[in-house]
N, C-alpha and C positions, 0 to 999 in steps of 0.2 A: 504494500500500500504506500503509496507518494503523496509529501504532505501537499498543500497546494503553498505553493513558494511565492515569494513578496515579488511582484512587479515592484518597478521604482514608482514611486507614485506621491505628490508633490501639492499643498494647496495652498492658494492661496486667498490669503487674509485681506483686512484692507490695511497693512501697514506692513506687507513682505512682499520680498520678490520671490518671485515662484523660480522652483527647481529647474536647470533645462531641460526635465523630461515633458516631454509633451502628449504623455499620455496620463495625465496628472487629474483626476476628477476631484474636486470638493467635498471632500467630507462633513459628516453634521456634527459632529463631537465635539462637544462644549468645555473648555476648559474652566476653571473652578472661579475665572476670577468673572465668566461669560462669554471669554472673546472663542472664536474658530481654534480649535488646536490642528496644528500644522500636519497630525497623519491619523490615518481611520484605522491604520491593524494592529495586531495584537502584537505581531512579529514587527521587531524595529525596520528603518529602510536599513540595504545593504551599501548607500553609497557614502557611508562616514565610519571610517575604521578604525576602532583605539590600537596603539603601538606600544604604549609606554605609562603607565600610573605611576604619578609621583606623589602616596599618599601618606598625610600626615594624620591621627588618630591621636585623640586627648581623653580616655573612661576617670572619671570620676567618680570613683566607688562609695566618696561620701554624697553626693549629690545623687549621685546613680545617673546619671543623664553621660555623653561622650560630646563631645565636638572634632572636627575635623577638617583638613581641607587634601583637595585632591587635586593635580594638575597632568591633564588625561593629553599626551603627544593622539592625534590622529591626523590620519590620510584621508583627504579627501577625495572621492573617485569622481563627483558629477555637481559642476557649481551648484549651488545653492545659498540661502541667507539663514538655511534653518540647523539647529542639530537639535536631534531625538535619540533621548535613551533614558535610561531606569532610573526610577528614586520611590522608593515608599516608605512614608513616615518619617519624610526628614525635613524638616529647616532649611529651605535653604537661603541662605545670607547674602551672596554675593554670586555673581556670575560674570564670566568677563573670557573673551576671546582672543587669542593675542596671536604676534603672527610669528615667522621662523626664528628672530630674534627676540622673543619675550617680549614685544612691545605689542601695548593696547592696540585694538585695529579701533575703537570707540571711546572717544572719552564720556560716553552716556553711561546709564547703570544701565544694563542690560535685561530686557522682559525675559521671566522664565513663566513659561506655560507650565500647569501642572493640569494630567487627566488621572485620576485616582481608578480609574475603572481598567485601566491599563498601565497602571502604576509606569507613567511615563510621565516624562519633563520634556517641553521644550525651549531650547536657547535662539531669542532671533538677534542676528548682526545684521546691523547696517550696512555695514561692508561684505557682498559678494565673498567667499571663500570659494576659492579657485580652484579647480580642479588638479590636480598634484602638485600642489604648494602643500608645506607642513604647517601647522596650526598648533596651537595648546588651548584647549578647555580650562579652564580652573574654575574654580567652584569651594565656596565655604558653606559647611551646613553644621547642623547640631540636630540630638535627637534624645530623647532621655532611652538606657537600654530597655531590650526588649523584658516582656516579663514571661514570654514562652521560650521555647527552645529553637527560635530560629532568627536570621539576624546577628545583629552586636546586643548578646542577653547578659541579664545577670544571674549569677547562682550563687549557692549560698553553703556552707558546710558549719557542723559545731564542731569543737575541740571536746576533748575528753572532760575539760574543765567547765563548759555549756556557752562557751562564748560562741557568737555567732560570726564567721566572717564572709567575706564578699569577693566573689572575681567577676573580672569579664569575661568571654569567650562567642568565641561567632560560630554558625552554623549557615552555611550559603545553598546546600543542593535541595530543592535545586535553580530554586527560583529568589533567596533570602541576599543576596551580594546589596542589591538594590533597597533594603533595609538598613546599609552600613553604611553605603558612599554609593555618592550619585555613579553609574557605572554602567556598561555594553552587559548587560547580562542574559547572555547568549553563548552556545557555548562555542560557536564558530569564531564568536570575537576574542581570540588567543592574542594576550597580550604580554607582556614582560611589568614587574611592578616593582616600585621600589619603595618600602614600609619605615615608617617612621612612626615609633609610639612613646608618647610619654606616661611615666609612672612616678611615682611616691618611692622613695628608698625602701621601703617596707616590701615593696613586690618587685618581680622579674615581669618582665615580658617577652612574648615567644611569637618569631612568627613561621613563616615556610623557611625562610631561609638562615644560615646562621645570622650571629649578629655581627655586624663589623666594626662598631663602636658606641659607645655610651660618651655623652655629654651633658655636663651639668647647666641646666637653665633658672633662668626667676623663679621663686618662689622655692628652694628647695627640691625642686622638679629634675627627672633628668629626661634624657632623651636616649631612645637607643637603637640604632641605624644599622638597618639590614641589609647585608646583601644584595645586590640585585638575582629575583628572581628567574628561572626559567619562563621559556612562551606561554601561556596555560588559559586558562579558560578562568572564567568570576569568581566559578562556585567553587571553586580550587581553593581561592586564597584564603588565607587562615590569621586570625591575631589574637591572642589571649594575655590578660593581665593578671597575676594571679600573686601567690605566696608559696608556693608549692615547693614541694625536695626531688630529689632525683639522682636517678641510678646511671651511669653510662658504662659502655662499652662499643670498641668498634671491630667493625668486620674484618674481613683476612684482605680485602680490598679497599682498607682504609676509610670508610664510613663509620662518623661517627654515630652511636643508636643512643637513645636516652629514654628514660620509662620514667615519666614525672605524676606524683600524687600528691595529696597533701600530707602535710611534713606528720601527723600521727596515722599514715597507712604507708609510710616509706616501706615499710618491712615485708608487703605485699608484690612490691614492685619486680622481684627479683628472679622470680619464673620467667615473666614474660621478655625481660632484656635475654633471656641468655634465648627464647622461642625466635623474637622476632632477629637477634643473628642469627640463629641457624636458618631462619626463612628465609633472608633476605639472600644470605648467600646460596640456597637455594633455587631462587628467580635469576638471581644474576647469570648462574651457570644453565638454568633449562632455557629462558629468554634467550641467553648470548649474546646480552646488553647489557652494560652494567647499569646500575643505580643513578640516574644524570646527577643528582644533586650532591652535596659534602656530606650532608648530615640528614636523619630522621628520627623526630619525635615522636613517641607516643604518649598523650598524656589523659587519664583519668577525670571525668569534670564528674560535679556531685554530681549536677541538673544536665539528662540529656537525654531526648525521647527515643533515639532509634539504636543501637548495638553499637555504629563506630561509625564514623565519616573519616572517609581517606582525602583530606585536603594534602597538598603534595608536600612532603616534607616535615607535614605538621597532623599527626591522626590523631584524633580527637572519640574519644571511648566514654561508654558508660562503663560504671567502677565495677559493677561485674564480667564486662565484657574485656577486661587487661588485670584486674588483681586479683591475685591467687595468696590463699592462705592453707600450706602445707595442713595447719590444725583445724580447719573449718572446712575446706573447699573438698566436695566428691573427684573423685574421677571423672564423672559428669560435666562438672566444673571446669574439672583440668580439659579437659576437650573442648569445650564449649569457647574457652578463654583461649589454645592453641589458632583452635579453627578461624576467630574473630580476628584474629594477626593474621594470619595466612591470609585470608579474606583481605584485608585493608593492605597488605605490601603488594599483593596481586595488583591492585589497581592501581600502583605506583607507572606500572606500563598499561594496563587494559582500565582505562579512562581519563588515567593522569598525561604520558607521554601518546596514548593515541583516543582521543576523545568520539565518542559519537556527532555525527554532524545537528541532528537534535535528537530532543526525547522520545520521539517514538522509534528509536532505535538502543536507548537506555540498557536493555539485555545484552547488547556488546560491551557495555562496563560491567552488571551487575549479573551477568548470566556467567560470565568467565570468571568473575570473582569467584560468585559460588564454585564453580567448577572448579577452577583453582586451587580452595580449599582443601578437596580430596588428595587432588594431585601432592601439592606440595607435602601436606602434613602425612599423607602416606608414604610419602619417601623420606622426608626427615625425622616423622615418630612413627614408626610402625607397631609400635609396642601400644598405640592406640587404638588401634584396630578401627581406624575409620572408616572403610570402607566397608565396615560391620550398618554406618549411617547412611550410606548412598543410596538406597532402596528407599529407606524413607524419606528421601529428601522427593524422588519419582514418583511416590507414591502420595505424598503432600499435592503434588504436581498434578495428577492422576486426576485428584479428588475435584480441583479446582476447575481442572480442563472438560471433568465430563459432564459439565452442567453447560447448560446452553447459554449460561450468562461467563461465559468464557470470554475471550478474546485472544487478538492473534499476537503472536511473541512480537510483531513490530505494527504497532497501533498508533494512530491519527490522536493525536494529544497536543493541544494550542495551549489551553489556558494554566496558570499555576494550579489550580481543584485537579483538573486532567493528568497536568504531569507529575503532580504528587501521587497520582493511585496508578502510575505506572510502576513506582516500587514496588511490586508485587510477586505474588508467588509466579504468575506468570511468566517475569523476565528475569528472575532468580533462578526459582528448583526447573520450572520447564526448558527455559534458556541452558540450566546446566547438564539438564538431562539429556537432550537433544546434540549437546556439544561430547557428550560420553558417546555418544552412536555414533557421532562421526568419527570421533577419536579409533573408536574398536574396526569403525568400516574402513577407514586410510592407515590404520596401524597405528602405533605407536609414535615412532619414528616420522610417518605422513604429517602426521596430524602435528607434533612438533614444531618440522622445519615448516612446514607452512604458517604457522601462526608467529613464527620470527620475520617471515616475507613478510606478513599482515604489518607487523609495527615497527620494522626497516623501514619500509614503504610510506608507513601515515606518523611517523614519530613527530610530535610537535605539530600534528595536525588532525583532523575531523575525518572520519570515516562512517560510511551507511553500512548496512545490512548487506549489498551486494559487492562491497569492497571486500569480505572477509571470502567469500567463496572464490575469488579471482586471485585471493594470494594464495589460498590454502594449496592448490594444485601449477606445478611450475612446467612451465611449458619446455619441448622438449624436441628432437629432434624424430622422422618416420620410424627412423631406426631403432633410437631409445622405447620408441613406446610399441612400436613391434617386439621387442628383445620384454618386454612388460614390466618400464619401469612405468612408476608410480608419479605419473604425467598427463597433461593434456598435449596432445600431437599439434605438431605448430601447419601441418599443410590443412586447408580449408575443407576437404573431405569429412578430416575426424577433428574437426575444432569440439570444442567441449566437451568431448569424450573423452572420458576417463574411465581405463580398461579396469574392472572388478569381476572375478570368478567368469572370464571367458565372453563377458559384456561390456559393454560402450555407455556409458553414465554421463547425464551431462548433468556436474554437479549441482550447478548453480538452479537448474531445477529442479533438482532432485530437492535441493533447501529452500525454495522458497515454497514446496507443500508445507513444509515445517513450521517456515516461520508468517508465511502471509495468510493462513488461513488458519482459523481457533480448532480448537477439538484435539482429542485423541480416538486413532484409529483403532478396530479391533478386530484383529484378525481370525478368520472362523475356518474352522478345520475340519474335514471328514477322509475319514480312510477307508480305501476300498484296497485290501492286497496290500499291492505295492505303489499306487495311486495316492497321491495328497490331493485334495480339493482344496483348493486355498482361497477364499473371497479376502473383501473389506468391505468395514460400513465407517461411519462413527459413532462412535460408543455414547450412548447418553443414559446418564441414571436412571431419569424421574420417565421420560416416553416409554410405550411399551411400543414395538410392530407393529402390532394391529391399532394403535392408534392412529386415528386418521391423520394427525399431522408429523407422523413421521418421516412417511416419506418427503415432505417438503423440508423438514429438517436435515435430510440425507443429501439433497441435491446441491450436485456439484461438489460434494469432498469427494476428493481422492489423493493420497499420499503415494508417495515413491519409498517403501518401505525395506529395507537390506533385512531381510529375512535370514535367523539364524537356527539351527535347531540341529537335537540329536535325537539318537533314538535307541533302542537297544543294542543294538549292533553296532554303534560308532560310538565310540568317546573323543570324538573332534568334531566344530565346528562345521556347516554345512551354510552356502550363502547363496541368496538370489535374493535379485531386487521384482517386490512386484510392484508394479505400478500400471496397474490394471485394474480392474474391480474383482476379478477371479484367473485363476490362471491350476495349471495343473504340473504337480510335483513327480516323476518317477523313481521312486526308493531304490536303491544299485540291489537290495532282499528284503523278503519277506521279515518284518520287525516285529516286538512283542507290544511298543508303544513309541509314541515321538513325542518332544516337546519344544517347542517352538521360544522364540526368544533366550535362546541360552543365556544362560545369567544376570536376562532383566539386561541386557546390554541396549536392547533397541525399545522407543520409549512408543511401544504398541502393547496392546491385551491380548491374551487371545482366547478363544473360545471354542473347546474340542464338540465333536458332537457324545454323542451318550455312550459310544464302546470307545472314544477315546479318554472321558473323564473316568469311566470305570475303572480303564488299564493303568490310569495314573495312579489313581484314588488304592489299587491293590498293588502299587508298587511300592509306595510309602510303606502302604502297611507291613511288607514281605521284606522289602532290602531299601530304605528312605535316602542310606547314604549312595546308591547308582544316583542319585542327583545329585547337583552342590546345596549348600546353604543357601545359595540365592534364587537358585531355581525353585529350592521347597518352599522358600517365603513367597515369590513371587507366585504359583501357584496358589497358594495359602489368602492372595490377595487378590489375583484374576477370580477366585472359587468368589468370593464375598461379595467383589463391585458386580461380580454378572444376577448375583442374588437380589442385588440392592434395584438393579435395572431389571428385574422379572425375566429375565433370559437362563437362571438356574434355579432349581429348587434350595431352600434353606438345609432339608434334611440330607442332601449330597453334597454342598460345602462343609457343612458340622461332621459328616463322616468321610468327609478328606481330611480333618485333624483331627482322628478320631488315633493318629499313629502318636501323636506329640507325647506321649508317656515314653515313648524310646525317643523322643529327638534331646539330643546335646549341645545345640547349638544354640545362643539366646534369641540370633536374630527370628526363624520363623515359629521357635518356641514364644516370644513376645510380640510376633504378629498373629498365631493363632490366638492366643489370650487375649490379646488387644481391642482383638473382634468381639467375643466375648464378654469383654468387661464394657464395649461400647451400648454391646445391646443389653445388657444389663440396663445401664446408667439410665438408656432410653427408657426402657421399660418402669423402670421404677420410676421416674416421673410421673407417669402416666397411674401410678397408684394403680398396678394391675397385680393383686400380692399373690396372688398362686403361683404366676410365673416368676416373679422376682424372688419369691423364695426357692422354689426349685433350681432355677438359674444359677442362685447364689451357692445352694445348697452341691448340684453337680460343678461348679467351679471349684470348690474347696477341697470335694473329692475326689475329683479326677485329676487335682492337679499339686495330691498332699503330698505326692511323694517331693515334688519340686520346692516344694515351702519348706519342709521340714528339714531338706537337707542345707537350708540356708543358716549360713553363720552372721554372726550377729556383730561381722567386726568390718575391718577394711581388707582383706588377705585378697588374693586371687589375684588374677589377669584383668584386665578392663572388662573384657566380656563377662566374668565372673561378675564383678562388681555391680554393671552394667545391671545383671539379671536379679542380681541381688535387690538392688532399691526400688526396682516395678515390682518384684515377685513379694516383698515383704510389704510395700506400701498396699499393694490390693490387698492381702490377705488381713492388714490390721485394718484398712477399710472396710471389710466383709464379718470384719467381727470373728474371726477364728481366735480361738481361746489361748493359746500356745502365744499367737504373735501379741495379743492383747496384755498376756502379762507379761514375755520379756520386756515389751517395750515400756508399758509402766514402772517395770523394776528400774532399768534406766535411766527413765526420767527422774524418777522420786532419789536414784544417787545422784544426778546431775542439779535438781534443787538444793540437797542435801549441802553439796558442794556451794553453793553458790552461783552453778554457773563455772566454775575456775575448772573441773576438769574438760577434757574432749570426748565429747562423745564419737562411737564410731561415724566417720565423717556422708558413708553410703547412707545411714541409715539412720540419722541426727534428723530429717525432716520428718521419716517417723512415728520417732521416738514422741516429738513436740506434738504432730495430731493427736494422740493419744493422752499429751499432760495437755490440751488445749479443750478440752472435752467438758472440761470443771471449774467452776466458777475462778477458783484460786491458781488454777492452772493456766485460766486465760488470761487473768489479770500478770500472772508471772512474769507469762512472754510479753505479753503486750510490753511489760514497762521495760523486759532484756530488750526488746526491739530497741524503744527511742535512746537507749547508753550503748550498742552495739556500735562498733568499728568498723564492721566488716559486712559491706552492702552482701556478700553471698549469704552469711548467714542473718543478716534480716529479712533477705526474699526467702528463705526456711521458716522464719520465725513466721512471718505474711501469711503463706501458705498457710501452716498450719492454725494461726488466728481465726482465716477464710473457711477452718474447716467444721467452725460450732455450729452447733442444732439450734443452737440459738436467734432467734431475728432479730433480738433487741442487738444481742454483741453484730453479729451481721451489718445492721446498720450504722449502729457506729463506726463500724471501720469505715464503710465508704463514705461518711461524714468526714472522718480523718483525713481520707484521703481529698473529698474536695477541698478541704480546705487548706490540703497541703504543708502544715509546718510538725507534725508528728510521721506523716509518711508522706514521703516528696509528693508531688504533681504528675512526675516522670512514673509513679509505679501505681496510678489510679485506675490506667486502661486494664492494664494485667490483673487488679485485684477486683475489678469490677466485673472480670471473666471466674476471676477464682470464685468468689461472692455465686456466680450464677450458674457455674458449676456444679456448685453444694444443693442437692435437691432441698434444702430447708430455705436458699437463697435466689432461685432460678426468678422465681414472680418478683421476689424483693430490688435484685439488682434488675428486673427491666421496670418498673415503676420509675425506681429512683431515677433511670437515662430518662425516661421522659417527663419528669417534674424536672431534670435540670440541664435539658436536651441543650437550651442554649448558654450553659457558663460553659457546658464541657464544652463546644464551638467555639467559643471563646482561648481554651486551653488550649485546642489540639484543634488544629483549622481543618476546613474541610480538605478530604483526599487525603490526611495523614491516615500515617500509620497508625497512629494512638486512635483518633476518631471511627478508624474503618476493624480496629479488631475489638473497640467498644460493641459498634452494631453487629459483626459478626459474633462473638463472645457471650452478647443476651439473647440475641435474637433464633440462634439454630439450636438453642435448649428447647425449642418448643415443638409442639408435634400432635397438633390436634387442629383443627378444622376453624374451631372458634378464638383458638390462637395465633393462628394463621389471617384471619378477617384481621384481630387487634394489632398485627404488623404491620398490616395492608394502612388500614386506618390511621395510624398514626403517623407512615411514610408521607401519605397523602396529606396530613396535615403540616408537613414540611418539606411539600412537593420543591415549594421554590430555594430552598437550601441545598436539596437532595438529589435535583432536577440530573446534575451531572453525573452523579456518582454510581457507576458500574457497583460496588459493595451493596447498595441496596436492593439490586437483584440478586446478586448472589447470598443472601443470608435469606430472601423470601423466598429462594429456591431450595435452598435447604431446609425449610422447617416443611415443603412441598413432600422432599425427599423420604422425612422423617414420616410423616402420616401415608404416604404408599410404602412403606416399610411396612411397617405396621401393618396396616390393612392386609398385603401382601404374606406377613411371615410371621404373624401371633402368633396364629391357630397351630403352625406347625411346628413351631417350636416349643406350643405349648404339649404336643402330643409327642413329639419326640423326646422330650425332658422325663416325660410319663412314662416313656416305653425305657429311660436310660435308667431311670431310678429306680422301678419296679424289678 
């Protein structure tokens, strides 16, 4: 999909001269003071180009307000009297255009237009600005900091002692630059910037680049001067003023790294410097690029809504997403905190040195980050067995894509609401998903050297969607790609072709089934002999077949799918691409079963007919390990999404994990259970107690051998651990006796204590749900929460808060958290999911979103993250007919807030989900529990 791109387009006022373009129509948009504002789009024009930001920054931590001024070098490509670009929420004082020698071109003050509905400004000269003559912008503004997390904000942290203190820190991506300083905020407008921030002796300041000198000004004030940065884009640049301590270390190629927190979580810091050197020199060496810049920050801010922002030079983390405490932090943690570094140095090259040309192609930064993730930290921790996550990152992906309020991995996104809910699962887990299949389809090695052509090629500049398939495959000589190298052939015959298992690929379409059209394909399979039948459809949840509007749902997908699969007789890979609607297979023998998508590598379903689910379903049972791990998960989860879409029965998924009593593995051992504890959860909502007791009743028993052999400490492998804290947390959720009193014993030593011992660190959250149960138990934590140090274990402590039967303690918590000064702002989305989680809290936490639907809009703007996993979070807890009308209802009462937003289909389609579930799979679950029990 192509956005629709900015003609030059040019109007005029009655006191400007108009652009030389002469295709320039009159716009009606009224700037604020009345007069014509000089452009109608939402996109700036392209013929005024910044070069060089000379910006100076003043935050005031006692006033909380900043001031600033900026002096923006640009090129001009097409006369004009006007220039257009960004400012929201700012002051601005002074404006003045000057010419190649810094003199005035006007001794007038000069009119700045402001249109707030496109958070734009305009400057008009009296004096013509020439077409490739250089110019300077300067501009003086002020603005008091933001008090959300986007912008130049403030945050605020206590000391152990209860003092409160204050930093600055900015957040830009992806639309906030123009929040800070008037600025091109776009991210084609790649400029070079040189930062200047004054502070108070009492604090440092940090920005992308090192610092190059500090001078002392009026007032006791200093100043301290950076670097001139790399070419980069707005959302890039970064400046914090702060008090903070800090760890360094530098690479084996002379980068210096730093892991800055504040000065009573210094001790925290210490994992992640020695994570982010081994990753960083792990990008350098699989890139083949080094690090452009001297030096890289990572710093910890208390207040920050999303995981980590990779500004270049300068990463900016929430306090769980970079600090690790050996005596608090899981395994879970330690992973979580690994992956979020790996994640943010990835994009040092895939967003920072090669940008997307705009946001609806955002999944070339954040689809490779994610993917990245695996990559890196599978090769530099393998001892965490990440790739134990990768299934569920596909399967996240899965869940999102087979609802019809899907979209396609590069989507049409103009306004800031728009490009904000492009951060999504979408162009994250699908983007990475999809980057795994190509990686498996070009090899290892393909998939490598092409994506170093990719940011050879666009380093320090903008790349789309169709630039990344054009470097992936390197063109080659008749000979080379006859002889079958791993090439596109440069004579015109076989241009685009690219030779795979004895066929001609033309990649670039074969990718953009991927990324230009929504959905996931599912591929359907029957055997006759030595015959495969192979169709495609696309997969949808909530439609059945025989509904009339399926087939208008079906028309025109079709995918170019690298079909993988084995079968009895082979233990190696098997490949063809279909890209047909059906196509037919010939087996080299007669087989006992096949299974398609070998190891969940290609991001399709698939769906056997009835002697082929049976041969699987009795291979598990007979010999589980002739599959991998991923295959029995992936299975485990084709068996459930085809249940959820009425394409399989409930009682032949339930006895395809009917093997999980011999499986050893956590990963499809806690996808079978996962299922399991989901339909649980459902069910008991729904206050249906014969089933939820049964349900409860055969999970405890069919799965005591696994619980009981669980230790109650930290020992084991990651996987161990891993299985340990789902396997123990459900079983003290379901009330099994065993887990109910270790974990009480426990807690009442950990009260005992004060608090001063460590509980084991898997099994510390709990421990807490179970002392959280009791009046005095909850009062405990609550008051351990607001003296804790260590943001991981106060999202433990949260947690287990979120977990009382209580609705008075319930409410209060999310009182606390609106109001923010006992549990941040930042942690109100996630505790208002927890809250609605808890069946005592599902009705409470959606009441409370819509008695304060507009302060939370207020916190967390539309299209954020925070805003869209609120309405996901209350809203897919429900699952009845009349609850479903009161979503409807209330949407529509905030039609004109919500007008934009793709999330509000997607959570009405889920509670859609929920109630054909139901309807669909009661009965027979309610007979099959009877027939298991009996």
């Amino acid at each position: 999909m192509h956005l629709l791109f900015l003609t030059m387009l040019f109007l005029e006022s009655h006191f400007c001269v108009q652009s030389s373009e002469s295709n320039s129509p009159v716009g009606n948009n009224m700037a604020t003071n009345g007069l014509s504002f000089p452009w109608s789009k939402m996109r700036l024009p392209n013929y005024i180009v910044p070069v060089h930001y000379h910006l100076l920054i003043h935050p005031n931590l006692t006033t909380l307000r900043f001031n600033g001024s900026v002096k923006i070098e640009i090129d001009v490509k097409n006369n004009t009297n006007w220039v257009v670009l960004h400012s929201k929420n700012l002051k601005i004082f002074t404006a003045t255009v000057l010419d190649e020698h810094e003199a005035h071109l006007s001794d007038k003050v000069l009119s700045v237009l402001e249109y707030p509905p496109h958070e734009q400004i305009a400057i008009f000269s009296p004096k013509i600005l020439t077409s490739g003559e250089k110019y300077f912008l300067y501009l003086e503004f002020g603005a008091p900091l933001s008090d959300g997390f986007y912008g130049f904000y403030k945050s605020t942290y206590r000391t152990k002692a209860g003092e409160t203190r204050v930093l600055a820190s900015t957040h830009f991506e992806p639309t906030s630059a123009r929040m800070a300083l008037p600025c091109f905020d776009e991210p084609t407008f790649k400029a070079n910037y040189t930062v200047r921030i004054r502070r108070d002796p009492s604090h440092i300041a940090l920005s992308n680049m090192p610092l190059e000198q500090t001078v002392e000004i009026d007032n006791g004030l200093f100043e301290d001067q950076f670097e001139v940065s790399v070419k980069m884009s707005s959302y890039l640049l970064a400046f914090i003023v702060c008090d903070f301590k800090s760890v360094s270390g530098i690479t084996a190629t002379g980068i210096n790294i730093s892991i800055y927190a504040v000065p009573e979580k210094w001790h925290q810091t210490h994992y992640a410097l020695e994570a982010a050197l081994r990753l960083l020199e792990f990008y350098e060496q699989y890139f083949n690029i080094l690090y452009p810049l001297p030096k890289l920050d990572l710093i910890a801010i208390p207040d920050f809504q999303s995981g980590a922002m990779e500004n270049w030079g300068l990463t900016t983390y929430r306090e769980t997403s970079l600090l690790y405490d050996p005596d608090i932090s899981s395994a879970s943690n330690k992973l979580w905190v690994t992956t979020v570094i790996g994640h943010e140095i990835a994009h040092q090259w895939f967003g920072n040195l090669v940008t997307m040309e705009w946001w609806n192609d955002i999944w070339l930064n954040e689809g490779f980050a994610r993917y990245m993730e695996f990559v890196s930290v599978g090769a530099v921790y393998p001892e965490l067995k990440i790739e134990d996550h990768f299934l569920d990152t596909c399967f996240g992906a899965i869940g999102r894509d087979s609802l019809n309020s899907s979209r396609p991995i590069s989507s049409l996104a103009e306004n800031p609401t728009q490009i904000k809910e492009m951060f999504d699962t979408v162009s994250y887990d699908k983007g990475a998903c999809i980057l795994h299949m190509l990686r498996h389809f070009l090899t290892d090695e393909g998939f490598q050297s092409g994506i170093i052509r990719y940011l050879r090629r666009f380093r320090y500049s903008n790349a789309r969607n169709e630039d990344l398939w054009d470097s992936l495959i390197k063109t080659c000589s008749e000979e080379e790609f006859t002889a079958g190298e791993h090439c596109y052939s440069s004579t015109q015959a076989t241009k685009n072709a690219y030779r795979f298992a004895g066929e001609h690929v033309d990649l670039k379409k074969m990718m953009y089934t991927w990324t230009l059209q929504k959905g996931i394909p599912l591929v359907t399979v029957k055997r006759q002999k030595r015959k495969l039948y192979i169709g495609q459809e696309r997969f949808l949840k909530i439609v059945l077949p025989d509904d009339p509007s399926w087939h208008s749902l079906q028309d025109g997908y079709l995918w170019h799918i690298p079909l993988t699969y084995k079968t009895s007789h082979s233990d190696h890979e098997i490949k063809h691409i279909l890209h047909t609607k059906s196509d037919v297979l010939t087996l080299d023998e007669d087989v006992d079963w096949v299974k398609l998508n070998t190891d969940m590598n290609g991001y399709y379903m698939v769906h056997y007919d009835e002697e082929g689910w049976n041969a699987l379903t009795e291979l598990l049972r007979v010999n589980h390990t002739a599959l991998s791990f991923k295959d029995r998960a992936s299975l485990i989860h084709n068996a459930f999404q085809l249940v959820t879409a009425g394409r399989l029965s409930l009682d032949r998924a339930l006895d395809l994990i009917s093997y999980l009593k011999s499986e050893a593995h956590n990963v499809p051992l806690l996808q079978g259970l996962g299922y399991l504890q989901s339909f649980y959860k459902l069910i008991e909502k729904r206050n249906i107690a014969d089933v939820t007791h049964n349900l409860k009743t055969y999970i405890l028993q069919y799965f005591r051998d696994v619980i009981d052999k669980q230790s109650w400490s930290d020992d084991g492998t990651v996987s161990d651990r891993r299985l340990r804290e789902e396997v123990l947390s459900l079983a003290c959720d379901f009330g099994y006796p065993p887990c109910l009193e270790k974990a009480k014993q426990l807690y009442d030593i950990w009260v005992e204590s004060n608090g001063t011992i460590s509980l084991p660190t898997d099994v510390s959250e709990t421990v807490y749900m179970i002392g959280a149960q009791d009046d005095s138990g909850w009062a405990y934590l609550l008051e351990k929460y607001g003296v804790s140090m260590c943001e991981t274990e106060k999202s433990k402590f949260l947690s287990a808060l979120a977990s009382s039967k209580d609705s008075e303690k319930l409410l209060r918590l999310l009182q606390l958290g609106m109001d923010g000064t006992v549990i941040k702002t930042q942690n109100l989305p996630s505790l208002i999911y927890m809250v609605a989680r808890n069946p005592m809290g599902h009705f409470l936490a959606w009441d409370f979103v819509k008695k304060h639907w507009n302060e939370l809009v207020e916190k967390f703007p539309l299209g954020s993250f925070g805003i869209r996993s609120i309405i996901v979070g209350t809203v897919t807890q429900f699952s009845s007919t009349e609850e479903l009308r009161e979503v409807e209802t209330f949407f529509k009462s905030i039609t004109e807030q919500v007008s934009q937003l793709r999330v509000t289909q997607v959570a009405t389609e889920n509670v859609e989900k929920n109630i054909v579930w139901l309807r669909r799979n009661l009965e027979t679950m309610r007979t099959w529990l009877q027939q298991r029990l009996n």
